[in-house]
C-alpha positions in Angstrom: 14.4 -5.4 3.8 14.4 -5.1 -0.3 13.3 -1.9 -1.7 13.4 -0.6 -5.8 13.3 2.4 -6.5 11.0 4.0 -9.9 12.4 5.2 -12.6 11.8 5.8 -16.1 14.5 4.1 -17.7 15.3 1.5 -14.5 12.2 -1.2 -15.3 13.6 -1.0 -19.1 16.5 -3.2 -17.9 14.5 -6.1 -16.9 11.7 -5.5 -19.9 12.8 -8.4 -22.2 12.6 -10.7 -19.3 9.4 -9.7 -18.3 8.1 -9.8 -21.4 9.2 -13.5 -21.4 8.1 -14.3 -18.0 4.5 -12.9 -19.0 4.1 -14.3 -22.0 4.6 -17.8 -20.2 1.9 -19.9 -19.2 0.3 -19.1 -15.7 0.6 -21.8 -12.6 -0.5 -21.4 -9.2 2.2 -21.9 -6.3 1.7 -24.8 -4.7 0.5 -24.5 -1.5 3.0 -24.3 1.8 2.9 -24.4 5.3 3.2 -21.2 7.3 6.3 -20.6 9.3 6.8 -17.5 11.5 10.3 -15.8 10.5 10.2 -17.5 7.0 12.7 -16.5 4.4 12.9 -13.1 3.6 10.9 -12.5 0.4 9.6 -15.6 0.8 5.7 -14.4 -0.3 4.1 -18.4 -0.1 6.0 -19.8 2.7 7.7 -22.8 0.8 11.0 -22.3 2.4 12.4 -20.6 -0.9 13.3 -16.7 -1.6 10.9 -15.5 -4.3 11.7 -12.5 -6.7 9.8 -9.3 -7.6 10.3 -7.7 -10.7 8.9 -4.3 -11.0 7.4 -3.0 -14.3 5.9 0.6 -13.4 6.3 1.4 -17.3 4.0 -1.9 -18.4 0.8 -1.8 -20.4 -2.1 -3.6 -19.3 -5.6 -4.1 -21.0 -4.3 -0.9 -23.5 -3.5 1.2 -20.9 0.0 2.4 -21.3 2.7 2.9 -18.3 -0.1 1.4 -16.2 2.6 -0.9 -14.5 2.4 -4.3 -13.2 5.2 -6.5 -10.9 5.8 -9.7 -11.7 6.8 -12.5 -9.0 9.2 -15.3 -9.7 8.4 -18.6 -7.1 11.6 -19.9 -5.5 12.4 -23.9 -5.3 15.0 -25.8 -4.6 16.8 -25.5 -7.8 16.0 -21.7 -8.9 13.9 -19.5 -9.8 11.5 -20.4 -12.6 9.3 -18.5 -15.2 6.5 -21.1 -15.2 5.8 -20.6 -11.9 5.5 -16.9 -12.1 2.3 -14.4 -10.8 1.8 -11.1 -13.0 0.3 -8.5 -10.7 -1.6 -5.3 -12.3 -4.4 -3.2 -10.4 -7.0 -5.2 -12.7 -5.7 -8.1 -10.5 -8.8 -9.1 -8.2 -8.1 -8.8 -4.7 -6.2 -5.7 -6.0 -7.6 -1.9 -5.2 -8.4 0.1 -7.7 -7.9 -0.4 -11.6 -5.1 -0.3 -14.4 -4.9 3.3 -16.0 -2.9 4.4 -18.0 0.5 6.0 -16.6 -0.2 4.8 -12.8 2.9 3.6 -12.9 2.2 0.6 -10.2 5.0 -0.8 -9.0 7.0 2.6 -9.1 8.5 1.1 -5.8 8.3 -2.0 -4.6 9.3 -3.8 -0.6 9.0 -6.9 1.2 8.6 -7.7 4.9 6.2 -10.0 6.9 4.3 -7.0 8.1 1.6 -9.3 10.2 4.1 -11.5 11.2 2.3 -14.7 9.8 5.2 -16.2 8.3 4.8 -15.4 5.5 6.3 -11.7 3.2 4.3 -9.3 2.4 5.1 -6.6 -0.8 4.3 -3.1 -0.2 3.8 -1.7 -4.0 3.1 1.9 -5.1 1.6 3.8 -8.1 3.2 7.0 -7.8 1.8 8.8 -10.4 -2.2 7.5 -10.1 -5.1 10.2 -10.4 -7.2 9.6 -7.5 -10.1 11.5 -5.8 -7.4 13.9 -4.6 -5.7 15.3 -7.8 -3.6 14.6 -10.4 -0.4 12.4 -9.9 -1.7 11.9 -6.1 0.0 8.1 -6.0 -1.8 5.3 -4.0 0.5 2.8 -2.4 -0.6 -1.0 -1.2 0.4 -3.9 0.9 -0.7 -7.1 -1.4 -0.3 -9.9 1.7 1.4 -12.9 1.0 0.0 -16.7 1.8 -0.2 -20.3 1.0 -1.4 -19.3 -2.4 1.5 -16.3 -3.0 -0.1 -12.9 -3.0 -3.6 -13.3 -3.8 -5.3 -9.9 -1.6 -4.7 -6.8 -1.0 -5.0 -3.1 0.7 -4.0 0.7 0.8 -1.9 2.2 2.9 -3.5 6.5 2.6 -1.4 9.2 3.0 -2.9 11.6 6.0 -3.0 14.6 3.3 -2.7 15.4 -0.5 -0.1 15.6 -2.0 2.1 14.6 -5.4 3.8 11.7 -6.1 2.8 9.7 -2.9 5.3 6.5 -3.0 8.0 7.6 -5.2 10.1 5.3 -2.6 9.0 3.0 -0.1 10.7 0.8 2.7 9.6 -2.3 4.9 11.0 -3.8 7.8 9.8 -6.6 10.4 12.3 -6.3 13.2 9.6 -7.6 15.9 6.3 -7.2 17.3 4.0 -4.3 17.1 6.1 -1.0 16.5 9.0 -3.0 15.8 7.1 -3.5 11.9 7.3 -0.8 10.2 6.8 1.0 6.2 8.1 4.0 5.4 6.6 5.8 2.4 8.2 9.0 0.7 6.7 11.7 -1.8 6.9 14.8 -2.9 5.2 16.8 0.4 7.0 14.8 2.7 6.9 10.7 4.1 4.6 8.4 6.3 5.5 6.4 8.4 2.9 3.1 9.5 4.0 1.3 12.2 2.2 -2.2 13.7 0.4 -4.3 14.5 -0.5 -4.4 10.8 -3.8 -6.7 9.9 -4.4 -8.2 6.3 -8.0 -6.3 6.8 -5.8 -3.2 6.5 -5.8 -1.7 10.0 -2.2 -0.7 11.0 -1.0 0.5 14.9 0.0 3.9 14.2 0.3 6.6 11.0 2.6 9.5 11.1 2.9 11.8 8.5 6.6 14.4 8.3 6.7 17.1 6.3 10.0 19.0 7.5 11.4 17.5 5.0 10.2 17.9 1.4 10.5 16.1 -2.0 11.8 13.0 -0.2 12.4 10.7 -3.5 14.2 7.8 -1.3 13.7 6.0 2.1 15.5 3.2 3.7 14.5 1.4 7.5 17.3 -0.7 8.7 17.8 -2.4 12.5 21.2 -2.5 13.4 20.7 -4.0 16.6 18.5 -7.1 16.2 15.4 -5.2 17.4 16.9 -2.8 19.7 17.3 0.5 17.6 16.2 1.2 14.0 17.3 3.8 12.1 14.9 5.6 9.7 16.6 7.5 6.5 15.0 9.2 3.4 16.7 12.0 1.2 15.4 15.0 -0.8 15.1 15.2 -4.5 18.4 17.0 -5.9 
């Protein structure tokens, strides 16, 4: 499980190295053959960890804070920024489109949610305007394959309500139920669990809202499969 959590001032840590990394020339992965429990973060199935550097406070196309991540491809001796893959909303195979202050990539996590082999990033825009209301948030699965993470799909919250993926988790512990993302916000957290599809149909959806203002989540499994424990925590 690898989660990041948004903040204002967290992205501005990395911003000199994404501004590198972007202004570097583009190359696709190569492609890889699928393995089924691949390494974890491993978004083309080369064998080889790959990093995601979040950038919620990004402008793209003149929109400002509209947010983009950026992934790093893994090989044998690093990480490189010439084989790199800068994700916005204006990204096709992405929903929706770069506005300004979406902050996409507010929270990022990785899992192989349909178990294909290959990880899968769960990425939110907390802050997007959508047909709901102001600062609604959208958060989406962008699945990974041969070619890196090149489609993807929403995950909706059951109700409105602000700030929809302020945190987000992801965990593949198994089959089915046993795959899980757990989203937080402001009115509460959802919870998807599997079979999850790259057409964007998941097993199960349940929305809690006991529990208010949850601004962090974690999923762990503690007992290779048997039990998972499922944490989030109220804004102070």
């Amino acid at each position: 499980m690898v989660h990041r959590r948004f903040s204002y001032g967290g992205w501005r840590a990395a911003a000199l190295l994404i501004a590198v990394v972007v202004a570097a020339p583009l190359s696709a992965a190569p492609p890889a053959a699928a393995r089924h429990g691949a390494v974890p973060g491993d978004v083309n199935g080369d064998g080889y960890r790959d990093a995601v550097l979040p950038a919620p406070g990004a402008n793209v196309a003149g929109k400002a804070g509209a947010g983009a991540v950026v992934v790093l491809y893994g090989s044998k001796s690093g990480l490189s920024t010439s084989r790199r893959a800068v994700i916005t909303q204006n990204t096709a195979g992405v929903p929706g489109s770069a506005e300004a202050h979406d902050g996409f990539g507010g929270a990022t996590a990785t899992a192989d949610l349909n178990r294909d082999g290959y990880a899968d990033l769960v990425v939110s825009a907390p802050f997007e305007d959508t047909a709901r209301g102001r600062d609604v948030g959208t958060v989406t699965v962008l699945w990974g394959g041969k070619n890196g993470l090149t489609s993807g799909t929403d995950l909706p919250a059951s109700s409105p309500g602000a700030y929809y993926g302020i945190d987000v988790a992801a965990l593949s512990a198994g089959p089915g139920a046993e795959t899980q993302v757990l989203v937080g916000g402001y009115e509460g957290s959802m919870r998807f669990a599997g079979p999850f599809t790259r057409g964007g149909t998941y097993g199960e959806a349940v929305e809690n809202r006991d529990t208010a203002s949850v601004n962090s989540v974690a999923l762990g499994d503690f007992a290779a499969g048997a039990d998972r424990t499922e944490w989030s925590s109220p804004s102070g």
